[in-house]
C-alpha positions as CSV (number, residue, x, y, z in Angstrom):
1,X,-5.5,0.1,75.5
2,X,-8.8,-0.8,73.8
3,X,-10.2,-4.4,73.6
4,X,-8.7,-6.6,71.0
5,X,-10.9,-7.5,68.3
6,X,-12.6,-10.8,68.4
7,X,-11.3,-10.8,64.7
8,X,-9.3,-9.4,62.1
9,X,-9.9,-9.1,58.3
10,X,-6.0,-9.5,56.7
11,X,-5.5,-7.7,52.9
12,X,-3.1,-10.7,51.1
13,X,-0.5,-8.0,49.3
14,X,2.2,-10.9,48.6
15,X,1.8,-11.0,45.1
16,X,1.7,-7.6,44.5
17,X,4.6,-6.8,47.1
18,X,6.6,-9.7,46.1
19,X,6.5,-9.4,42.4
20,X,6.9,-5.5,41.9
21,X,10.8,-6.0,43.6
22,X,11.6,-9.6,42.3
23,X,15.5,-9.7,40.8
24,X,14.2,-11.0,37.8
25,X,11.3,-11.1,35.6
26,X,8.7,-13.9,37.3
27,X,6.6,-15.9,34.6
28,X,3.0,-15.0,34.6
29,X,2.2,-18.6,34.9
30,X,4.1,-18.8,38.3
31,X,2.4,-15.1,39.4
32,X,-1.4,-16.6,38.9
33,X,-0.1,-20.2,40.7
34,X,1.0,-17.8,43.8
35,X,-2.3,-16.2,43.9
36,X,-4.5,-19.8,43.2
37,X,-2.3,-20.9,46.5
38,X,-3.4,-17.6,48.4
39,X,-6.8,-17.9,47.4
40,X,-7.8,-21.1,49.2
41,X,-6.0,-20.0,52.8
42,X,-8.9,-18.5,54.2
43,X,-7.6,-15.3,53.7
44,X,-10.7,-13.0,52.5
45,X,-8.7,-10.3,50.5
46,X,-5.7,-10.5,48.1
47,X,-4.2,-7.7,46.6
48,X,-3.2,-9.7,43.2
49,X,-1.6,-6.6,40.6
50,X,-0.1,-3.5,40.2
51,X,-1.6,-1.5,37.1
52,X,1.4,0.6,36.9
53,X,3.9,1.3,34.0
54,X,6.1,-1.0,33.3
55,X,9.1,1.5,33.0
56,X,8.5,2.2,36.3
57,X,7.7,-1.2,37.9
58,X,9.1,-3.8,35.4
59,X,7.5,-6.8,37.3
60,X,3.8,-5.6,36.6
61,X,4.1,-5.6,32.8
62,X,2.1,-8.5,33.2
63,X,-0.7,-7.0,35.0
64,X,-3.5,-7.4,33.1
65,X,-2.9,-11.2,31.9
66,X,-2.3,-12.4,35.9
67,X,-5.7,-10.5,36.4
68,X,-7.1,-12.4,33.7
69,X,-5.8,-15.7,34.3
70,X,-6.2,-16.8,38.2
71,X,-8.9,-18.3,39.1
72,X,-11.5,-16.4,41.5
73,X,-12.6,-18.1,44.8
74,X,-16.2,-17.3,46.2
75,X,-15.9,-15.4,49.4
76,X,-12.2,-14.1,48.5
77,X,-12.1,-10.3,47.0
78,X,-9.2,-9.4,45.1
79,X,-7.9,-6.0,44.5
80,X,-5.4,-4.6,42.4
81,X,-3.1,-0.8,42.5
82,X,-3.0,2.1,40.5
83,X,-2.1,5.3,40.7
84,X,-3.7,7.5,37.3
85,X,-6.6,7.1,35.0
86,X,-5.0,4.2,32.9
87,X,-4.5,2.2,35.9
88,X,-8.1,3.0,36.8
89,X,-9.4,2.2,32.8
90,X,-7.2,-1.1,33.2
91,X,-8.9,-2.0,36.5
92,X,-12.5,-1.2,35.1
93,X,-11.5,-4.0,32.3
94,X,-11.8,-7.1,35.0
95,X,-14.4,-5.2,37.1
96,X,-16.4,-8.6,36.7
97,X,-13.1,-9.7,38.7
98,X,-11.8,-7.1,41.1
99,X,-13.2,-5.4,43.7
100,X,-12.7,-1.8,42.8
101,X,-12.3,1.3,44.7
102,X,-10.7,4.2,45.1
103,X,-8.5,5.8,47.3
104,X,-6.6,9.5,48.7
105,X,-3.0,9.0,49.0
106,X,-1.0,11.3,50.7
107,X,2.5,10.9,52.5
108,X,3.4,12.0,55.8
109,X,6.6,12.7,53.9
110,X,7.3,15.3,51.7
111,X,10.6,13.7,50.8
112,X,8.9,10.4,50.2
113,X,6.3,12.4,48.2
114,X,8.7,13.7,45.7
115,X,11.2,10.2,45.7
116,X,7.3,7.7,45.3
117,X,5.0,10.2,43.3
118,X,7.3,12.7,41.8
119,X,5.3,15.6,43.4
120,X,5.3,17.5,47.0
121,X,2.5,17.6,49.0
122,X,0.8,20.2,47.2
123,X,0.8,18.5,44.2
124,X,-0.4,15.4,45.5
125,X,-3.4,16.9,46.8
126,X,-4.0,18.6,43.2
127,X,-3.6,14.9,41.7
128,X,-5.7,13.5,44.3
129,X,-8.4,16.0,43.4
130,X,-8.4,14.6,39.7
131,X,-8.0,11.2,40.8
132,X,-11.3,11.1,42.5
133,X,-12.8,13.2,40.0
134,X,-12.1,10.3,37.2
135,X,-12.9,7.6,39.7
136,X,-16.3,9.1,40.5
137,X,-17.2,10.4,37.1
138,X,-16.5,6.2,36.0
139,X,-19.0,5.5,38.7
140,X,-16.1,4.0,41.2
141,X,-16.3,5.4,45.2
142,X,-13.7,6.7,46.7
143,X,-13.8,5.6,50.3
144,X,-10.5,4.8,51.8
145,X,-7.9,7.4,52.8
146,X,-4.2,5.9,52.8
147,X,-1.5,8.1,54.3
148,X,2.5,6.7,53.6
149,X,5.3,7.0,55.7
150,X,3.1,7.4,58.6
151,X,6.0,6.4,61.2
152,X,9.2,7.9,59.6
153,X,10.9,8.3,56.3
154,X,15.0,7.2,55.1
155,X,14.4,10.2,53.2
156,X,13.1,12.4,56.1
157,X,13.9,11.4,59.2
158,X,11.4,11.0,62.1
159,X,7.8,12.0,61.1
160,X,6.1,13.0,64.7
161,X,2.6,12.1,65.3
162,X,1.7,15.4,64.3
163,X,3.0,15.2,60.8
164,X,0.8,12.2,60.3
165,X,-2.1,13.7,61.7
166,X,-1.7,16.5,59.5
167,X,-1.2,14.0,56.6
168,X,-4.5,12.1,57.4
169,X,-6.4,15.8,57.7
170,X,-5.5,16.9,54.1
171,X,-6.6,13.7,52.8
172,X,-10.1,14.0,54.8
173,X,-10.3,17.2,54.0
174,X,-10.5,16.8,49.9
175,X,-12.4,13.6,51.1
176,X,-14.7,16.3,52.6
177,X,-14.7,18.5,49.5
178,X,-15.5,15.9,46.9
179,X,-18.4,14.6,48.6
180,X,-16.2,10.7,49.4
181,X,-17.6,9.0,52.3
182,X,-14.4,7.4,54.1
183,X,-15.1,4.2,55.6
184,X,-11.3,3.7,56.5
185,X,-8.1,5.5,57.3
186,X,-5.1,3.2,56.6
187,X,-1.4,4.2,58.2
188,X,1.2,2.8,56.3
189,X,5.3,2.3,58.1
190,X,6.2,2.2,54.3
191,X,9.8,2.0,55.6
192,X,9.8,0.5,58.9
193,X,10.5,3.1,61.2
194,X,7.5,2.5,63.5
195,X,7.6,1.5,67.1
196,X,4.8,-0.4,69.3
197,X,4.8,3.1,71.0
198,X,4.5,5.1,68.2
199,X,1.8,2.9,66.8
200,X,-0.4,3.5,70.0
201,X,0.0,7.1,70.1
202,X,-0.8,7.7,65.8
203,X,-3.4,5.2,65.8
204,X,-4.9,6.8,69.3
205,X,-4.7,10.8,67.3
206,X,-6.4,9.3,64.3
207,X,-9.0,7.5,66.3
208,X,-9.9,10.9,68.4
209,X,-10.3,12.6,65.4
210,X,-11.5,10.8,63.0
211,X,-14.0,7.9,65.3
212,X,-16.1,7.2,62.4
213,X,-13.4,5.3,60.4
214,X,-11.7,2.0,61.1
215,X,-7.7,2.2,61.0
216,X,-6.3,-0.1,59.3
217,X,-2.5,-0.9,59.3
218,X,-0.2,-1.5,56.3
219,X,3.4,-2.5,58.5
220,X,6.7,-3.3,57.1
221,X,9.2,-5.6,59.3
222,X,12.6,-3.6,57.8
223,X,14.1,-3.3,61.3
224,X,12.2,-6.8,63.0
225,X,9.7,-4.6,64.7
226,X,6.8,-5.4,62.5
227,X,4.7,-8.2,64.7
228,X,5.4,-6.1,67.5
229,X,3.6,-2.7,65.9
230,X,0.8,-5.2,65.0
231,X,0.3,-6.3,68.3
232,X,-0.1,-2.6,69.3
233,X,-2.5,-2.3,66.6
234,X,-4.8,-5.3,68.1
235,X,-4.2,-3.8,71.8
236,X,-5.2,-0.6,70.4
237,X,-8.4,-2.6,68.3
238,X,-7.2,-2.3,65.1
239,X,-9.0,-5.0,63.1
240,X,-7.8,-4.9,59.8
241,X,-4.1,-5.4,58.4
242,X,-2.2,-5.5,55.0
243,X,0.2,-8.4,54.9
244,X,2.7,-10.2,52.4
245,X,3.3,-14.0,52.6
246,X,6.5,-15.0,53.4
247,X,7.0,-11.3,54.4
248,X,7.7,-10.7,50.8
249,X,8.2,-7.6,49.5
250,X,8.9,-4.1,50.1
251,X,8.3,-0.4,48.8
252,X,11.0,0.0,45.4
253,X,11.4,3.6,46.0
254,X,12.0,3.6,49.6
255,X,15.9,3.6,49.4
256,X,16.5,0.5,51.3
257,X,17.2,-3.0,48.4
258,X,17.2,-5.7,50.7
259,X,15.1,-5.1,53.6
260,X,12.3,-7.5,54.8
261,X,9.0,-6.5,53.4
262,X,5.5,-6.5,54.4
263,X,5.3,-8.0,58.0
264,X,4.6,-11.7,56.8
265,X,1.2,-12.8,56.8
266,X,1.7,-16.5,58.6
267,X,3.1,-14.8,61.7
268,X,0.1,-12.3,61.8
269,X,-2.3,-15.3,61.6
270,X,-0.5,-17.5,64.2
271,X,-0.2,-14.2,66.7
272,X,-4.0,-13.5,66.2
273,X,-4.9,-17.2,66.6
274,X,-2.7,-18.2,69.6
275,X,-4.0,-14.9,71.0
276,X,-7.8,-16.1,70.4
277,X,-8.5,-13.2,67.8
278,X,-9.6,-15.0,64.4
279,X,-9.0,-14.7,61.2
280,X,-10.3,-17.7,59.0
281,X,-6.9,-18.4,57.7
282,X,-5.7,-22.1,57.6
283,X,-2.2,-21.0,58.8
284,X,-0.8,-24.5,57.4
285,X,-2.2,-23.6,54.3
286,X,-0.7,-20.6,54.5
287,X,3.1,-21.7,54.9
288,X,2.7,-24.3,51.9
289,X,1.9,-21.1,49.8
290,X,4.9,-19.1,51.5
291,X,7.0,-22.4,50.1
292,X,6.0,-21.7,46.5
293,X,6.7,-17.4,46.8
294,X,10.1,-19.1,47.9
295,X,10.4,-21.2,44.8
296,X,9.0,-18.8,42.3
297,X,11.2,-16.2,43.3
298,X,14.2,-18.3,44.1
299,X,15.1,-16.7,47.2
300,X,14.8,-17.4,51.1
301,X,11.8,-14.9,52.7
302,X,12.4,-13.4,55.7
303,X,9.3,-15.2,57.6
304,X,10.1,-17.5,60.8
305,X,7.3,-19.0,60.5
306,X,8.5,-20.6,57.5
307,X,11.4,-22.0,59.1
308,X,9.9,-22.7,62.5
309,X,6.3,-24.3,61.1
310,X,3.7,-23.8,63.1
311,X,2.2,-25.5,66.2
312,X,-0.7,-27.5,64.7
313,X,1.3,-30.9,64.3
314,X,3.1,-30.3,67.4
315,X,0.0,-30.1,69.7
316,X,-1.1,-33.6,67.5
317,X,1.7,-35.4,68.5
318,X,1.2,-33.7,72.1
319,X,-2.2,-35.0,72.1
320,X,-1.5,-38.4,70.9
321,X,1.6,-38.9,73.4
């Protein structure tokens, strides 16, 4: 075990996650009122789009008028996902409103490959190798290496550390080839089959490795386990973490309708904060907007925190007692 971080930096995915699997269509209007919410938590990155096609993802038909219709917040950077050079020409459109960068994506699973991508691994590095091609040659960097399934697979199975590690050398590798300059390695549990164990041992291959790069970690509560495997990740020092308010979300093509989504991003904040690790997020703030995911997508969200409240006017009424 490592120090914890003094503070972590939390990537906002909830719109993103939370649209892409909605039961029905959400209006755009509702998306960019989600995302206004998000934007005044404190939370310093929100992942607001996907620029995918609409065949495949039917709830990001939208993507480009929710891009062009909330309203940015100084100090917040918002991001968006693609996965070819549309996406990428569709980003560059609202480059005076997205941060934009580029990323290698690889899976730890070959099964997951084929099921998310619709190519094995092979293949995936041969698109990668075009991907950052067309990302550099439009002037974008490519500095951020995301490996999937990092933990395990429906698909699969068990991934062992050693499949992940391989995963995360591939990736460097045409990282290494292109001339990309990785700042960080992110490990996603796309399906939830990580443990608090298994986070500490990945996280601690990765960090051996590769020590130049931060780890960041993309965790999915499917199977409840999801604050736990972050609190592994801040005893291990890991000090950056994709979330989903309300816990909304989850991957489409991971074989599992139903499942909680991203671990959700009040819980994170309250463990960090009761644990003395900040993270600038107004947690409060952060349950009103949890509220309104629950209203636009007319559903209960997995979060406890969003039963449960949070502690702030508990210890006021404590105080004033």
């Amino acid at each position: 075990m490592t120090d914890l971080p003094r503070a972590v930096r939390i990537t906002e995915e909830g719109p993103r996650e939370g649209f892409q699997i909605a039961a029905t269509p959400v209006p755009t209007a509702d998306k960019i009122a989600l995302i206004d919410a998000l934007s005044a938590t404190g939370v310093s990155r929100i992942q607001v789009a996907s620029f995918v096609s609409p065949k495949r993802v039917p709830g990001w038909a939208d993507a480009d008028a929710v891009v062009a219709g909330f309203a940015p917040r100084a100090g917040v950077a918002y991001t968006a996902l693609w996965f070819n050079p549309q996406g990428l020409q569709r980003a560059l459109a609202f480059k005076d409103r997205l941060s934009v960068y580029g990323s290698i994506t690889v899976a730890a699973s070959e099964a997951f490959s084929q099921r998310n991508l619709n190519r094995d691994r092979a293949g995936q590095l041969a698109a990668m190798r075009e991907n950052v091609a067309e990302h550099l040659a439009a002037g974008v960097k490519v500095n951020r290496v995301s490996v999937q399934a990092a933990f395990g697979c429906n698909f699969q199975g068990e991934i062992t550390p050693a499949q992940a590690i391989a995963a995360v050398a591939d990736a460097m590798a045409l990282a290494a080839e292109t001339g990309c300059a990785i700042e960080r390695i992110s490990l996603a549990d796309t399906m939830g089959w990580a443990n608090p164990l298994l986070i500490e041992r990945v996280v601690g291959e990765v960090r051996s490795r590769w020590p130049d790069q931060a780890v960041s970690l993309h965790l999915h509560d499917t199977r409840g386990l999801g604050i736990a495997n972050a609190l592994a990740g801040l005893r291990m020092g890991v000090a950056e973490y994709d979330a989903a308010v309300g816990g909304a979300g989850g991957c489409p093509f991971a074989g599992h309708p139903g499942a909680p989504g991203n671990i959700a991003t009040e819980e994170l904040v309250l463990l960090c904060e009761e644990m003395g690790i900040a993270t600038g997020v107004d947690v409060d703030a952060l349950i009103a907007a949890g509220h309104l995911a629950e209203k636009i997508l007319g559903r209960t969200l997995p979060s406890a925190l969003l039963r449960g409240g949070s502690l702030t006017a508990f210890r006021a009424k404590a105080r004033a007692a």
